[in-house]
C-alpha positions in Angstrom: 0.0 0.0 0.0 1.2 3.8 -0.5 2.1 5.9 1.5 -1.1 8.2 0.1 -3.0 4.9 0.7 -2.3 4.9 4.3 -2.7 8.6 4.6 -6.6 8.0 3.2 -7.1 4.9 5.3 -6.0 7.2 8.6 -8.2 10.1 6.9 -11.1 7.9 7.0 -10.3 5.5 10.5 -10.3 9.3 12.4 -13.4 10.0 10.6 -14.8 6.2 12.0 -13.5 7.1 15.3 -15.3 10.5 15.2 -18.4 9.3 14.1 -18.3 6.2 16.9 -20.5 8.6 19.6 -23.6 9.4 16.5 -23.1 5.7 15.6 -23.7 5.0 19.6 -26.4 7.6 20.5 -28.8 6.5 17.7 -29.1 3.6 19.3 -32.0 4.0 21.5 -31.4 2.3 25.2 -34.1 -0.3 25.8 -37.3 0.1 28.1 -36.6 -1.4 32.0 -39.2 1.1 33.7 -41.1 -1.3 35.3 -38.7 -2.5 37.8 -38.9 -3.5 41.5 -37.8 -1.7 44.5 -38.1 2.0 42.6 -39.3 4.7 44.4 -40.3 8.2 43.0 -40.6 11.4 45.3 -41.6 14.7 43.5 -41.9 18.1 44.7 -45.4 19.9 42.8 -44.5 23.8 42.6 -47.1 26.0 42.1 -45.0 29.4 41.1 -42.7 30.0 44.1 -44.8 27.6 46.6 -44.2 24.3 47.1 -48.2 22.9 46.6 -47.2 19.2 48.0 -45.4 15.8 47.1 -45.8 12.5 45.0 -44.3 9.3 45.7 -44.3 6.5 43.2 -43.3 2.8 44.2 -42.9 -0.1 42.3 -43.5 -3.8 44.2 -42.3 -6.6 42.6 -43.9 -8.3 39.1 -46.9 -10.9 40.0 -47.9 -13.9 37.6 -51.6 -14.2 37.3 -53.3 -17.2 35.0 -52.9 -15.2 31.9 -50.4 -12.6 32.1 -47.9 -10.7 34.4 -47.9 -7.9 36.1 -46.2 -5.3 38.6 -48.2 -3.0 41.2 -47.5 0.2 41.6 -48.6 2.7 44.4 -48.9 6.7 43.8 -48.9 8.7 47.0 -50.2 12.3 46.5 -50.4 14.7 49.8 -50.1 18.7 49.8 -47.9 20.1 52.2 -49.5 21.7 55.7 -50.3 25.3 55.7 -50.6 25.6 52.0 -53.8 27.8 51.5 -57.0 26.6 49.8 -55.2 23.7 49.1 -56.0 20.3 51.1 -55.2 17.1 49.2 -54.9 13.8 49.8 -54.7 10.8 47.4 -53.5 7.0 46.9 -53.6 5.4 43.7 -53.2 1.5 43.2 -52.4 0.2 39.7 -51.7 -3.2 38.7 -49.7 -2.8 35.5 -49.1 -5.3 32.5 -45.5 -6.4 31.6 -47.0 -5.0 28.6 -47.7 -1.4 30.1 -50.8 -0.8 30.3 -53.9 -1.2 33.4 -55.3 -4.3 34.4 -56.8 -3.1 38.0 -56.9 0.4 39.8 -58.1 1.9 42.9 -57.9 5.7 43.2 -58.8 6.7 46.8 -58.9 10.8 47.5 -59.7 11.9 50.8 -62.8 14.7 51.0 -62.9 16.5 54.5 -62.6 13.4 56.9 -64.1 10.5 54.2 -62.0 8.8 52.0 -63.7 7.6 48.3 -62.7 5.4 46.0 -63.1 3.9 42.7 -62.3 0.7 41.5 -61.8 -0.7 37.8 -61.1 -4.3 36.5 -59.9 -4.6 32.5 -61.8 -7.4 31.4 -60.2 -7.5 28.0 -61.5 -11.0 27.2 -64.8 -9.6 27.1 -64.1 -6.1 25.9 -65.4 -4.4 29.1 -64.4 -2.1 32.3 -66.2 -3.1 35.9 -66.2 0.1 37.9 -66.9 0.0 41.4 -67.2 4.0 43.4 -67.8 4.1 47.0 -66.4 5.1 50.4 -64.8 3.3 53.3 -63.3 0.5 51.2 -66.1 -1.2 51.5 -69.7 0.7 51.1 -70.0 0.6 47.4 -73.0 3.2 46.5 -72.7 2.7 42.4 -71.6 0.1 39.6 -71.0 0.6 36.6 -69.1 -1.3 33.2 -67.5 0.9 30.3 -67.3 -1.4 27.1 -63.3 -1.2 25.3 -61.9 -2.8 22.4 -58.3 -2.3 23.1 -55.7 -2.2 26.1 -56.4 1.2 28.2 -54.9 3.3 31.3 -55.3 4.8 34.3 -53.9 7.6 35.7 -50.9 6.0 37.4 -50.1 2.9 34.0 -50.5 6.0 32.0 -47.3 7.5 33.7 -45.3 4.2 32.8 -46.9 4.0 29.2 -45.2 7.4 28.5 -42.2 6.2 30.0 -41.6 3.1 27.7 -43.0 5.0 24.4 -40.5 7.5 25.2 -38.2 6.8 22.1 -40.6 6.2 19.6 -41.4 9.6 17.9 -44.6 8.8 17.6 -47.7 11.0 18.2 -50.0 9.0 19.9 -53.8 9.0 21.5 -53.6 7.3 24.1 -56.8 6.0 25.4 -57.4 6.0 29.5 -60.0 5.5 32.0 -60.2 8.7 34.4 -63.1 9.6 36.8 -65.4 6.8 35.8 -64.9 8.2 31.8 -62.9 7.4 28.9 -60.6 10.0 27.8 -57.7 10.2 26.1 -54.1 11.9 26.3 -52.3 12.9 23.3 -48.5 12.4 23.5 -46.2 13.8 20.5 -43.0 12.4 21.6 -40.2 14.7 20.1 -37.4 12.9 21.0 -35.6 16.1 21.6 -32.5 15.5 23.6 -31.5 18.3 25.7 -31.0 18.7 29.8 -32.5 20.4 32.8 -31.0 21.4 36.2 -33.4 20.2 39.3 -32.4 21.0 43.0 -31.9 17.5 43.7 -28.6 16.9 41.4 -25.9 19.1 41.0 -25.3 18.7 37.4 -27.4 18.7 34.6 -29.1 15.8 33.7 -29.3 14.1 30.3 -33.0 13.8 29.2 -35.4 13.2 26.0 -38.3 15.8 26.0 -41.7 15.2 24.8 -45.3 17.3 25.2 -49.0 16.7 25.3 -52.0 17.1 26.1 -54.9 15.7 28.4 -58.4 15.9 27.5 -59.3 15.6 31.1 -59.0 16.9 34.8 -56.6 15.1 37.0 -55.0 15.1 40.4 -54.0 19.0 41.6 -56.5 20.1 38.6 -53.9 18.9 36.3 -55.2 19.5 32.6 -54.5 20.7 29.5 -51.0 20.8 28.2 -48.2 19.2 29.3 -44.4 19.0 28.5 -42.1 16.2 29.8 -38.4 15.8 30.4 -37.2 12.2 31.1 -33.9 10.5 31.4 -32.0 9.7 28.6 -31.3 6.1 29.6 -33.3 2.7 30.1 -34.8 3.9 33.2 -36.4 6.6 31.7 -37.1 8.3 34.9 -39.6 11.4 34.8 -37.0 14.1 35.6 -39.6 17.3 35.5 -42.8 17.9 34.0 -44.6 21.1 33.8 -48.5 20.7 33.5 -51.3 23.6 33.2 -53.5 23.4 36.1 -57.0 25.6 36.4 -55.6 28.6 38.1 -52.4 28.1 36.0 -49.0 26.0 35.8 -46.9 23.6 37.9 -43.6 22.3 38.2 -43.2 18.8 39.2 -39.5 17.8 40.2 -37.8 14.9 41.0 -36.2 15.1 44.8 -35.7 11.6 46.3 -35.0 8.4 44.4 -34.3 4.6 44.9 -33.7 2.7 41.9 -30.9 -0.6 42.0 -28.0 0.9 40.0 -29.5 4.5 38.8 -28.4 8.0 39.2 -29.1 10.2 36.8 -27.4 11.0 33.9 -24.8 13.5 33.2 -26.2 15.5 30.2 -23.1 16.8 28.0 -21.4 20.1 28.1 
């Protein structure tokens, strides 16, 4: 070979070498956001006050006759002292391997009583069994939603978006929510970029995305939405802002437990 042979081979093995981190980053990481033993705090900021805190935990994966699933178990509480604002909330959902509802029980505390509302997926038979009551136990109405396809609740719908993350897709996602079917449209960018949250002292690698929900939530949460979650198989919802009836809130990341996860370092 020549020596202007080996000069073009060098010419293009630097060009390889510089290429090697595109090459590497287009390769989306895979989907592990249903795992056991991960627990999710998050600070919800209304402007400069702190409105209250949700805590997501996973338990471990279950095998039932026909599938498998993991529960999951969303604690929502405002802060004491917070003005006009009194809330109080545990969600229960029994998620798919798949990712998407098979059970939920949403219980929100109104003055001293605590309702509920239960729903069983009955795919098999295209059909949602909704229970709503008080005490656990008095049920005062029943009712069964027909489907034709898999569907969320509020809490499987926070996983769903997790695992779709990569996709750059724009979806419609279809949900139960408040006894109703709705649905929550997700554009998912892909936009790689990083925020700074109070928790890490770097900035942290993440994939935005936006949407919107056809539908009042927890906090009054409606409307849209924008997303930044890590850039990594976890896939951990870093920040989200959400419009709420009076407004806007922040909701931040401030405690974690995951086996092996920190998040990630974004670049620069």
């Amino acid at each position: 070979m020549t020596d202007l042979c080996y000069r073009r081979a060098g010419v293009w093995m630097l060009l390889l070498f510089c290429m090697m981190p595109v090459f590497l980053q287009a390769q989306d990481p895979p989907s592990r956001v249903l795992v056991e033993g991960e627990e999710l705090v998050y600070n919800v900021r209304y402007s400069f006050i702190d409105l209250g805190q949700i805590r997501i935990k996973t338990a471990g994966r279950t095998r039932f006759a026909t599938y498998e699933a993991f529960d999951s178990r969303a604690l929502i509480d405002s802060y004491k002292g917070v003005p006009f604002v009194d809330m109080h909330a545990v969600f229960e959902s029994t998620i798919d391997t798949a990712v998407f509802s098979r059970h939920f029980t949403g219980k929100v505390k109104e003055d001293s009583r605590w309702d509920f509302a239960r729903y069983t997926f009955e795919y098999d038979q295209k059909r949602v069994l909704m229970e709503i009551g008080h005490r656990d136990t008095v049920i005062s109405k029943r009712e069964t939603l027909a489907v034709d396809r898999a569907h969320h609740d509020g809490l499987s719908l926070f996983f769903y978006a997790r695992d779709q993350l990569y996709s750059g897709k724009k979806m419609n996602v279809p949900a139960i929510i408040t006894e109703k079917k709705v649905n929550a449209t997700i554009d998912f960018v892909k936009e790689r970029t990083t925020v700074e949250i109070d928790a890490v002292e770097y900035p942290v690698d993440v994939i935005r995305f936006e949407g919107n929900a056809e539908f009042v939530g927890i906090f009054g949460l409606t409307g849209d939405f924008t997303g930044w979650f890590s850039n990594d198989e976890a896939r951990v919802p870093i920040m989200a802002k959400m419009k709420v009836i009076i407004g806007s809130v922040t909701i931040e990341l401030m405690q974690w437990k995951r086996p092996g996860w920190t998040p990630p370092r974004g670049r620069g």
